[in-house]
C-alpha positions as a printed Julia matrix, in Angstrom:
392×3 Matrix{Float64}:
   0.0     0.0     0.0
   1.86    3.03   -0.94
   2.43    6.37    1.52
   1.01    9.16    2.1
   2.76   12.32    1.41
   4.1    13.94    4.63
   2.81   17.15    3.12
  -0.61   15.97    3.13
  -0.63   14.93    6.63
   0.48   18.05    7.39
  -1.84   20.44    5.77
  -4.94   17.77    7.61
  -3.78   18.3    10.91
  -3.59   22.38   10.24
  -6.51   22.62    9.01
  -8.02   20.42   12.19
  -6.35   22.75   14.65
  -7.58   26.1    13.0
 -10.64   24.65   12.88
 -10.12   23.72   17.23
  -9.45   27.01   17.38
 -12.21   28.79   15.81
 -14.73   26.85   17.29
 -12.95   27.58   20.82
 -12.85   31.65   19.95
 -16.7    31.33   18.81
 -17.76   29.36   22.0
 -15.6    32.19   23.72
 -17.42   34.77   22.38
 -20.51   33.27   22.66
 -20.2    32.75   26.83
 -18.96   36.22   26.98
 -22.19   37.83   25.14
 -24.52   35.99   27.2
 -22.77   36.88   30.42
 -22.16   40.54   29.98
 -26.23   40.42   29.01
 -27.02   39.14   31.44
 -25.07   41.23   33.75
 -26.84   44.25   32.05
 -29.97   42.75   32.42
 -29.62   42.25   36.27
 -28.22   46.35   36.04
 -31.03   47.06   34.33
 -33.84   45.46   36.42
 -31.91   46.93   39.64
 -32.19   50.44   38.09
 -35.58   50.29   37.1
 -36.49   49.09   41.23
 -34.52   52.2    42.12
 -36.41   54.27   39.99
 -39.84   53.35   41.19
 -38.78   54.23   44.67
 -39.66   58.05   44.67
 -36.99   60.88   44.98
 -37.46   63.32   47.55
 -35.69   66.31   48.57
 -34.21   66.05   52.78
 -32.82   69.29   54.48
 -32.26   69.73   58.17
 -34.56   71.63   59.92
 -33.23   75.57   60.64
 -32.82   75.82   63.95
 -31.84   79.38   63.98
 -34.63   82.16   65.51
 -35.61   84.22   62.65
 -36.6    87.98   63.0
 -40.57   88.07   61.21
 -42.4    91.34   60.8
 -46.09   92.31   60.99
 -47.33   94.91   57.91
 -50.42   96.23   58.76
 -52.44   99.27   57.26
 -53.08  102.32   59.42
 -54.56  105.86   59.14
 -52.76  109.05   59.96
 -55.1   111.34   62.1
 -54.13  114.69   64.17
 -52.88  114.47   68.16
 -55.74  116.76   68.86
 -58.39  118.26   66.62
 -61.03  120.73   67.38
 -63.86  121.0    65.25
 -65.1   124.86   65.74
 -68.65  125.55   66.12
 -70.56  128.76   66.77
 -71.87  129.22   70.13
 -73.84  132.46   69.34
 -76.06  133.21   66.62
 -75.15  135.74   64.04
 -73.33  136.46   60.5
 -69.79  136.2    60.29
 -68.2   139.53   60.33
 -64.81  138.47   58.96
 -62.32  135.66   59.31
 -58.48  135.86   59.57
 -57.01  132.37   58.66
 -57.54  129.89   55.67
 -56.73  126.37   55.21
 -52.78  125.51   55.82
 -52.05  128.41   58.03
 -50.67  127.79   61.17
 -51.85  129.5    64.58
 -51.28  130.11   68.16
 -53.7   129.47   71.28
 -55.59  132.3    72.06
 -55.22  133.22   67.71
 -58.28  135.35   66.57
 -60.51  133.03   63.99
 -63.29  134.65   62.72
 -65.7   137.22   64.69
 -69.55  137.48   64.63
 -72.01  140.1    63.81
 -74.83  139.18   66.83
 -76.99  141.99   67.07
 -79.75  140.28   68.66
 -77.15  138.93   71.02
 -76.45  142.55   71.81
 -79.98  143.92   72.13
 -80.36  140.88   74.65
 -77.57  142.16   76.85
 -78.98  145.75   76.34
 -82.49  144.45   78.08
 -80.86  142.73   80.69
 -78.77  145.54   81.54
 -82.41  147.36   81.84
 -83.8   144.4    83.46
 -80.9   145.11   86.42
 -81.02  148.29   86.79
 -85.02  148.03   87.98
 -84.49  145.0    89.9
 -81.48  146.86   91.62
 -84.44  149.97   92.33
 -86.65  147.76   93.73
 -84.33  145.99   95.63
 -83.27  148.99   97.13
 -86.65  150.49   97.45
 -87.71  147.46   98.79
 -84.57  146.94  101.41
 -85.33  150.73  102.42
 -89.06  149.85  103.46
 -87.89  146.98  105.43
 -85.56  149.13  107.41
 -87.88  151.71  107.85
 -90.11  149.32  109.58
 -87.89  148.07  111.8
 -87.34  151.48  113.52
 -91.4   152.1   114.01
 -92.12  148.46  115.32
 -90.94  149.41  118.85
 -93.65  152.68  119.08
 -96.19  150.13  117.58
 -96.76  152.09  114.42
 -96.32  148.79  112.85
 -97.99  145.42  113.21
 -95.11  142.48  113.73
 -97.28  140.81  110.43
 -96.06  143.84  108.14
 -93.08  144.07  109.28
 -92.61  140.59  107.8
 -94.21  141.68  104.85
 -91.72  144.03  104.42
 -89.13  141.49  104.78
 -90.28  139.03  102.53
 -90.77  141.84   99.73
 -87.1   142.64  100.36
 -86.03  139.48  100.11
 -87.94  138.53   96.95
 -86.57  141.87   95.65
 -83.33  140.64   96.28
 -83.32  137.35   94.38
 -85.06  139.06   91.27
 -81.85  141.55   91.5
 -79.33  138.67   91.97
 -81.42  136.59   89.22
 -80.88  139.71   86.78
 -77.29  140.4    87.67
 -76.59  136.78   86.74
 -79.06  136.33   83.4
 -76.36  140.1    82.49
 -73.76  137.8    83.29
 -74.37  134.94   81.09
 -74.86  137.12   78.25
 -72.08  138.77   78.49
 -69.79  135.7    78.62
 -71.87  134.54   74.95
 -71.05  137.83   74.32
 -67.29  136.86   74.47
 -67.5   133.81   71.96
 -68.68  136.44   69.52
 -65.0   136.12   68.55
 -64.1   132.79   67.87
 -60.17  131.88   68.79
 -57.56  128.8    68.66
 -57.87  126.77   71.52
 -54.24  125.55   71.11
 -51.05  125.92   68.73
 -52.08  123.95   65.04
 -52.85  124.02   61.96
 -56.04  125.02   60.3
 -56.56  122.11   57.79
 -60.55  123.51   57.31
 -62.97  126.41   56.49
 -66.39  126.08   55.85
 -67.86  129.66   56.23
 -67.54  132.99   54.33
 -68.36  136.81   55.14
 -71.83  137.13   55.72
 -73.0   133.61   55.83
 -75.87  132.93   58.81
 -74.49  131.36   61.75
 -76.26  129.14   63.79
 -75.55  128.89   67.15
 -74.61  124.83   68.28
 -73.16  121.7    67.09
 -75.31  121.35   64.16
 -73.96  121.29   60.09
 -69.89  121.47   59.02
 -67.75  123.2    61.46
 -66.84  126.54   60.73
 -63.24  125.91   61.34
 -61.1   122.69   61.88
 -57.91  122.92   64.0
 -55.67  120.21   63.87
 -52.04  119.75   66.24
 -50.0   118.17   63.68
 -46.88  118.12   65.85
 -47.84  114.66   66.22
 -49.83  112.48   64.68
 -51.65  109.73   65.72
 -51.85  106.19   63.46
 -54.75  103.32   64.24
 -53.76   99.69   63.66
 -55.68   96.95   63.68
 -53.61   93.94   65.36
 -54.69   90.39   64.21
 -55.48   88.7    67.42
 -52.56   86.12   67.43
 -49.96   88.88   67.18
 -51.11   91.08   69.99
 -49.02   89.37   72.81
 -45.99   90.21   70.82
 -46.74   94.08   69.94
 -46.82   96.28   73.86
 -46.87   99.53   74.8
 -43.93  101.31   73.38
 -43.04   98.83   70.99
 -41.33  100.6    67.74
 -42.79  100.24   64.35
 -41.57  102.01   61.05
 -44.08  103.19   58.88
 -43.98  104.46   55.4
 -46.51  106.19   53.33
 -47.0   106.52   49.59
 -45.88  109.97   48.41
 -42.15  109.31   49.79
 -41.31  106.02   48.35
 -38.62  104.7    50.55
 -38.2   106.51   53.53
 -39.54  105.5    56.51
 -40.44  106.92   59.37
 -40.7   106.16   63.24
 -44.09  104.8    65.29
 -44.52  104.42   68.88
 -47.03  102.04   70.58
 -48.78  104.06   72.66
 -51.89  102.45   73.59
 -53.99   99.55   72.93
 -57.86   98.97   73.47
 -57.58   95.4    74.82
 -60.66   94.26   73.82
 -60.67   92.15   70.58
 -63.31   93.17   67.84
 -65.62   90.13   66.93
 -66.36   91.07   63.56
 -62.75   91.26   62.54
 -60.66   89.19   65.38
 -58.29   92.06   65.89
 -57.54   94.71   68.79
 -57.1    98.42   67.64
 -54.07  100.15   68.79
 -52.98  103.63   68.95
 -49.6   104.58   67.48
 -47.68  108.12   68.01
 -45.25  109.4    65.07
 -43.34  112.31   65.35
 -44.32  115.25   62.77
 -42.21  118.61   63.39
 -41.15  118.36   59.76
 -44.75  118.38   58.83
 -43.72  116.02   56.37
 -46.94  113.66   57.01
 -50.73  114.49   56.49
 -53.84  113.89   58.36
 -56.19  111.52   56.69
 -53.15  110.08   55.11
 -52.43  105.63   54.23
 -49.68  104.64   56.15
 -48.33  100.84   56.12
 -47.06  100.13   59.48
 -43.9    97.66   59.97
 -43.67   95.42   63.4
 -40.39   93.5    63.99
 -41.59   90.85   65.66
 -39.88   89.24   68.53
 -38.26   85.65   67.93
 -36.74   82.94   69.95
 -33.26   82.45   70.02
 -33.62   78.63   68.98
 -36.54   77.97   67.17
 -37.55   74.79   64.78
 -37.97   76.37   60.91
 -38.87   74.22   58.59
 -39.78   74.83   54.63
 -44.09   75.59   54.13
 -44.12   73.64   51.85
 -43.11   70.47   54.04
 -46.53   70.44   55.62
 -48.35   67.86   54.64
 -52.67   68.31   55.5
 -54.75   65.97   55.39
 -56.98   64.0    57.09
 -54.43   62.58   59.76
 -54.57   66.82   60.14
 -51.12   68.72   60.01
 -48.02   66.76   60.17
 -44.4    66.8    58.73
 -42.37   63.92   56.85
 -39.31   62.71   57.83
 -37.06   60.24   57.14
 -35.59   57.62   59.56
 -32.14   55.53   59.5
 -33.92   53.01   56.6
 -34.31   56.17   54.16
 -38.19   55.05   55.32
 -40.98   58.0    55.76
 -42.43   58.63   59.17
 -45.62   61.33   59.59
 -45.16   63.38   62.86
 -47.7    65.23   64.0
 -46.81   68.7    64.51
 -48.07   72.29   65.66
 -46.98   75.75   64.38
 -46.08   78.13   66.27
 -45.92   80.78   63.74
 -46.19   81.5    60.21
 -43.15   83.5    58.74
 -44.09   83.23   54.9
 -42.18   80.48   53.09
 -40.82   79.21   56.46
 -43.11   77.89   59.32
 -42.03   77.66   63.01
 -43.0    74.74   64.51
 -43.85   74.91   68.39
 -43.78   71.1    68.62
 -43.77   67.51   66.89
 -39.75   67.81   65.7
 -36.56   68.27   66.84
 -33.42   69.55   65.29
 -31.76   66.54   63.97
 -34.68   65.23   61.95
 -34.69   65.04   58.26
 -37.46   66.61   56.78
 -39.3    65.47   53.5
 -39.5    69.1    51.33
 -42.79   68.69   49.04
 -43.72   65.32   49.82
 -45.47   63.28   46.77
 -48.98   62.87   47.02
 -50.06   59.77   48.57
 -46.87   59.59   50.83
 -47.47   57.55   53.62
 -45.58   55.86   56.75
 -42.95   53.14   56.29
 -42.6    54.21   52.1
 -39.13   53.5    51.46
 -38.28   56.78   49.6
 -34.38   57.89   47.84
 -32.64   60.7    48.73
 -32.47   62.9    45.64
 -28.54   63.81   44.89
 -27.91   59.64   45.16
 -29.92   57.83   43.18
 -28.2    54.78   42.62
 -27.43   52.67   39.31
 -28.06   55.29   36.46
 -29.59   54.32   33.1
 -26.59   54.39   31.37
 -23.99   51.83   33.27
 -27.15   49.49   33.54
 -27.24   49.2    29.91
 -23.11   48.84   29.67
């Protein structure tokens, strides 16, 4: 049987090993695929898990006291204002000031033409002179008698006529002297004057208009002290323990944008108004500049004051609902609790709780809807596996 070449049994056995060794790099290839798949798979599953677990947003509470201020509207009105009426009857012989001028006590307003006024005191004046003649007529009998009752001219019964005339004559004089009296003092509000320093801020009469004595129709004149000026608040009730007497404010109004200006507390009504749940109190602001107006808006600025360590926490961490108000917060497991939790006040965007958390808790800002206790939640900022190395 003849040999085979050595050449043939050569190029056989090559071609057996290359073809070992492609079927070992294909198996190679093939275990390596389906293991790095199915490492990506298990990625990918454990990414998707994290990513149903909701996100939230954790901060510390703020333990720091924060100052919180009160703006309330107000109404600038005069110290002291004197509405100026007419006490006697007349027409208004001239006045001196207008509106905006500025006067002393004791200042000369505006006098009155009262000419019945003056005929009045003219018949009294009559009316005392005969009552002072009978008086004395009557006084003169009544000592006359006194001398003839001891020769019995007399009877004791006229001589006590003669006394009782006297005596009637007398109170008819005093009665006359007194009705000249009061006259004359109406007489004396003919002229109508400042009661005190101010500011005539109205003037409601003219030369010859008819003036009516009393309180009824527009003033005549309004003085108003403008020194100082008082400003009316009205204090929600849940602020008024904080705000006492001689607690500063700053107030501002709207014709100087800006600037503000300086408010004493200086009394309060302490009563609370039903209707509107707030107590009216009584501000004093200094005016010698005469920069502010009576009748004038004024907003009126409280710094409140604050604790020195007080619980803050975000508003919009509060969470109400049924279970009433209560804050999330996370616990060692990344799992949510609900505390209960009470405010103590409201600053805005931050609310200071009075009780229900303490310092080192980790508060849930804008919880998801439907959040409940023992949801296992992620801190947003470490998410876990992302998208991308799960499909690597």
């Amino acid at each position: 049987m003849p040999l085979e070449p050595v050449s043939s049994i050569v190029s056989r056995r090559g071609l057996y090993l290359a073809g070992m060794l492609t079927i070992a790099v294909v198996a190679v290839v093939i275990i390596v695929g389906i293991t790095t798949r199915k490492i990506a798979n298990a990625k990918l599953s454990e990414w998707t898990e994290t990513q149903a677990v909701p996100a939230v947003a954790v901060a510390a509470p703020d333990t720091h006291g924060r100052v919180s201020t009160l703006d309330l509207p107000g109404r600038l009105e005069a110290y002291t204002q004197a509405q100026m009426y007419a006490r006697v009857s007349g027409y208004l012989k001239e006045w001196k000031p207008d509106i905006g001028t500025k006067v002393k006590a004791g200042d000369l307003l505006a006098e009155i033409d009262a000419p019945d006024l003056d005929q009045q005191i003219m018949q009294a004046t009559a009316d005392l002179a005969s009552a002072q003649a009978n008086f004395t007529l009557a006084q003169a009998t009544f000592q006359r008698g006194q001398t003839l009752i001891s020769s019995g001219a007399i009877s004791k019964s006229d001589l006590d006529t003669r006394a009782a005339d006297a005596s009637n004559k007398d109170g008819l004089f005093k009665s006359a002297q007194a009705n000249l009296d009061r006259l004359r003092v109406l007489a004396q509000y003919k002229q109508i004057t400042a009661p005190f320093d101010g500011l005539v801020t109205a003037r409601n009469t003219d030369v010859g208009a008819l003036i009516n004595a009393g309180g009824g129709g527009a003033p005549l004149f309004v003085l108003s002290d403008t020194a100082r000026l008082r400003v009316y608040v009205n204090v929600p009730q849940s602020y008024v323990p904080s705000i006492h007497i001689g607690t500063q404010a700053k107030m501002s109004v709207p014709e100087y944008p800006g600037k503000r200006f300086s408010a004493t507390v200086e009394a309060s009504a302490q009563a609370v108004d039903v209707s509107s749940g707030t107590t009216r109190m009584l501000l004093v602001v200094d005016n010698s500049s005469g920069e502010l107006l009576t009748g004038d808006f004024a907003n009126v600025s409280f710094d409140l004051p604050h604790p020195e360590v007080a619980v803050n926490v975000p508003a919009s961490a509060l969470i109400f609902d049924q279970g009433g108000l209560r804050v999330a917060v996370l616990d060692n497991d990344n799992r949510v609790v609900l505390k209960p939790v009470t405010i103590s006040r409201d600053l805005g965007r931050v609310i200071e709780i009075a009780s229900g958390l303490s310092a080192d808790d980790r508060v849930i800002d804008s919880p998801p809807d439907g959040i409940a206790s023992g949801d296992r939640v992620r801190v947003a900022g470490n998410p876990g596996p992302t998208a991308t190395a799960a499909a690597r």
